[in-house]
C-alpha positions in Angstrom: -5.8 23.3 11.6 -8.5 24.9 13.7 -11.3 23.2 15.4 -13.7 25.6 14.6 -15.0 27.4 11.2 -15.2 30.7 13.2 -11.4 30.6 14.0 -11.1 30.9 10.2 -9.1 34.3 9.6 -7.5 36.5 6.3 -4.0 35.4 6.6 -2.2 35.1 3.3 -1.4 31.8 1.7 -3.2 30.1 4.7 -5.6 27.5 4.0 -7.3 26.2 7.0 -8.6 22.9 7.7 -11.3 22.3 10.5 -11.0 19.4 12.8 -12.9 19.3 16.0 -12.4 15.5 17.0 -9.0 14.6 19.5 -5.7 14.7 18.2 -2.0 14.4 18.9 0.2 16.7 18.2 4.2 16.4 18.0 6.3 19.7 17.7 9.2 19.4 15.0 12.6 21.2 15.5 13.7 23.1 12.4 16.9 24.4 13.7 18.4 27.6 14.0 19.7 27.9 10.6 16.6 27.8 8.3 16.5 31.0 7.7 12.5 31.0 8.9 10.9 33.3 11.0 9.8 30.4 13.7 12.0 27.2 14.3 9.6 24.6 15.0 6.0 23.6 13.8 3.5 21.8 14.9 2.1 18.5 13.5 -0.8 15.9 14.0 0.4 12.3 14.2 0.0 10.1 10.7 -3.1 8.2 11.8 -4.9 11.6 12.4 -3.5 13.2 9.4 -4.8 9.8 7.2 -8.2 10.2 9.2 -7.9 13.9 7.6 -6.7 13.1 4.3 -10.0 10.6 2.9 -11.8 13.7 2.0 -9.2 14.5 -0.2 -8.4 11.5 -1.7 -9.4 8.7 -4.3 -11.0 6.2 -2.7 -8.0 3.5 -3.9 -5.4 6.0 -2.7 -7.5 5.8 0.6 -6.6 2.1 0.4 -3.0 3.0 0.2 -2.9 5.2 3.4 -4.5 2.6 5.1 -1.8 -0.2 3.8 0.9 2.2 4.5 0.1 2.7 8.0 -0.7 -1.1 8.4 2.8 -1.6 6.9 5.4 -5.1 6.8 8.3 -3.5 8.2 7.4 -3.0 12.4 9.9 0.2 12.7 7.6 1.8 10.3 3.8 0.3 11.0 2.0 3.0 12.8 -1.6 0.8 13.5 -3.1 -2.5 13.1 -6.5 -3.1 11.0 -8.6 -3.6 14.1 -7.0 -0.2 15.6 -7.9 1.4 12.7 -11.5 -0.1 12.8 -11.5 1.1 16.3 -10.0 5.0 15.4 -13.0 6.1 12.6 -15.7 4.2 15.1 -14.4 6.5 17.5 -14.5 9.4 15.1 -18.3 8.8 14.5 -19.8 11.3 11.8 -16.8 13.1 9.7 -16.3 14.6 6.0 -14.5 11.6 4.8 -16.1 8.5 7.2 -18.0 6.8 4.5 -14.6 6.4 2.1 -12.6 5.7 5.1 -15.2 2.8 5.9 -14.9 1.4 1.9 -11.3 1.7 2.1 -10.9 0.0 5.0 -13.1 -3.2 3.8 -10.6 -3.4 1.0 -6.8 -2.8 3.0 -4.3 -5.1 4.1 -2.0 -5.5 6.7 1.7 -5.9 5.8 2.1 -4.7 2.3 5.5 -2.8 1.7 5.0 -0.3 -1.0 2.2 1.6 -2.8 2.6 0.5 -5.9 1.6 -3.3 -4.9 -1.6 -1.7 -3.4 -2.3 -0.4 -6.2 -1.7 -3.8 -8.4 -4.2 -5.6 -5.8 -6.8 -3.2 -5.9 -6.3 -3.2 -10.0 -6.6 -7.0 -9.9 -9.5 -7.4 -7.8 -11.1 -4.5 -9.5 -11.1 -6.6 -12.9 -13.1 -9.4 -11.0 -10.3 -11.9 -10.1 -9.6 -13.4 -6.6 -8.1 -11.5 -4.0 -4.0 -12.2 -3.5 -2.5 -12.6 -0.4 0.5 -9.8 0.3 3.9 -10.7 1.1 3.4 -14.3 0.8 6.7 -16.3 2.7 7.9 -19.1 0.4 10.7 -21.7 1.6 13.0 -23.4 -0.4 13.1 -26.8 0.4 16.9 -27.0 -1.2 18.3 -24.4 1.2 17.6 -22.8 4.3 16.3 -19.8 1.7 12.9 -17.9 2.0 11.1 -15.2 0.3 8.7 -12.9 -0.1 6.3 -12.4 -2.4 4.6 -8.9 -3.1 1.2 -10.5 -4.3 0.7 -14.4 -4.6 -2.1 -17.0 -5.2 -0.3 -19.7 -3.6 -2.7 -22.8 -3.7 -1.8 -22.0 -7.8 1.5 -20.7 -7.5 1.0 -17.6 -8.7 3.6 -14.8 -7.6 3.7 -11.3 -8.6 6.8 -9.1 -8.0 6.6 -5.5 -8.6 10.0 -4.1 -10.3 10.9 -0.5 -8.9 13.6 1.1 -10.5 15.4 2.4 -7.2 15.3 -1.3 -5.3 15.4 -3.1 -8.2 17.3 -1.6 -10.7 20.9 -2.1 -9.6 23.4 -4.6 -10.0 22.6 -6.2 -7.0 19.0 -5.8 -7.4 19.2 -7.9 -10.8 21.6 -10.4 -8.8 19.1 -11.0 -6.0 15.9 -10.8 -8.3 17.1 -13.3 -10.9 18.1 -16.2 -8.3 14.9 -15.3 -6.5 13.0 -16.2 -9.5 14.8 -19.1 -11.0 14.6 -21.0 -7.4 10.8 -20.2 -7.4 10.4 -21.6 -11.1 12.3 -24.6 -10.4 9.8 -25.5 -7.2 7.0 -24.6 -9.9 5.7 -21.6 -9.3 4.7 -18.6 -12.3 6.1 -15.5 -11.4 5.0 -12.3 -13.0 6.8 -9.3 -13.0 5.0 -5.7 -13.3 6.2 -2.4 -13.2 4.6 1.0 -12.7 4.3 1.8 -16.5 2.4 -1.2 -17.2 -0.4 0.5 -14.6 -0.4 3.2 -16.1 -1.2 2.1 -19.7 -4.1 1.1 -20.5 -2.9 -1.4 -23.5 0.0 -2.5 -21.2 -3.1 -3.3 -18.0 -5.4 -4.9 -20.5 -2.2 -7.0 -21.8 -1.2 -8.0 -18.2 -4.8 -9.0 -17.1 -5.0 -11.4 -20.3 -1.4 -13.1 -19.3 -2.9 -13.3 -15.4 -5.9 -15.2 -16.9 -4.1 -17.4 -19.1 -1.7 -18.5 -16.4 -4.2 -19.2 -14.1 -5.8 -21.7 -16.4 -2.5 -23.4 -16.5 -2.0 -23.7 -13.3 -5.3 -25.2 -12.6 -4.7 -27.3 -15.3 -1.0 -28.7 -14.5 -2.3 -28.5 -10.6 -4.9 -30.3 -11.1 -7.9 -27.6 -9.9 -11.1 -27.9 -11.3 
């Protein structure tokens, strides 16, 4: 990374990215046993290197740097929305502002994984309602709770993405099944989706047909005109 283009030189295998707006920058130990000719390097710190990354991205994968820096758990979340908001003001004028700005409008605070930003933008982007993330729902019967990945909860609607390495296991299947049958029995529809059924087109236009249909029966058995 240099901050200007006339710093650009021949070196082989180098690509170099220009950057002439403030940075931090964090030096990495590699050891002494890499077997490399230096044993540290020098990088940028993850808001920066997001900032730097939405000229190279999608505009939805844009979304998930965002929601990955804005993540649930708080060991792990790196910024807030409005610190963001207040990072790409400060940047003014930069190759990659104007998706930064749309991507923005769209993120969340508090999601946990990609691949529910990905099913939120997918939803929305077929014209239905916005859902909440991580939606906390009590059990009245127990001192229980749970989140929800995505939810429409004035209808009840929950949607639980299933990834093979959290979900997958025996105790994954444990958890996930009692988690479900509690929320069915206090009435709520819970939808599982997987990254396959992304993916596929057939398998998306199958899940946006079941999302409709149960959203006409929950306004129906809720009551919502």
């Amino acid at each position: 990374m240099i901050a200007d283009q006339r710093l650009r030189s021949d070196i082989s295998g180098v690509r170099f990215h220009v950057w002439n707006h403030p940075i931090s920058i964090q030096t990495i130990s590699l050891g002494t046993d890499v077997g490399h000719a230096v044993d540290h390097i020098r990088i940028v710190d993850p808001v920066t290197a997001c900032m730097q990354m939405l000229a190279h991205c999608p505009k939805e994968e844009c979304v998930v740097l965002f929601d990955a820096l804005m993540c649930r758990n708080s060991q792990m979340r790196l910024a807030t929305k409005d610190e963001l908001h207040e990072r790409l003001d400060s940047l003014g004028r930069f190759h990659g502002c104007r998706a930064g700005r749309w991507a923005l409008a769209r993120s969340a605070e508090g999601v946990d994984s990609p691949m529910e930003t990905r099913l939120r933008l997918r939803i929305v982007a077929k014209g239905m309602p916005c859902p909440q993330v991580n939606v906390r729902v009590g059990n009245p019967d127990s001192a229980e709770f749970w989140f929800l990945d995505l939810a429409y909860p004035e209808l009840k609607i929950g949607f639980e993405f299933q990834g093979a390495q959290f979900h997958a296991t025996v105790e994954g299947l444990r958890r996930d099944s009692r988690k479900i049958s509690a929320l069915q029995g206090l009435g709520w529809r819970i939808l599982p989706v997987t990254a396959e059924m992304l993916r596929s087109d057939r398998d998306r236009a199958l899940l946006f047909v079941t999302i409709d249909r149960i959203m006409a029966l929950q306004r129906s058995q809720l009551h919502f005109v």
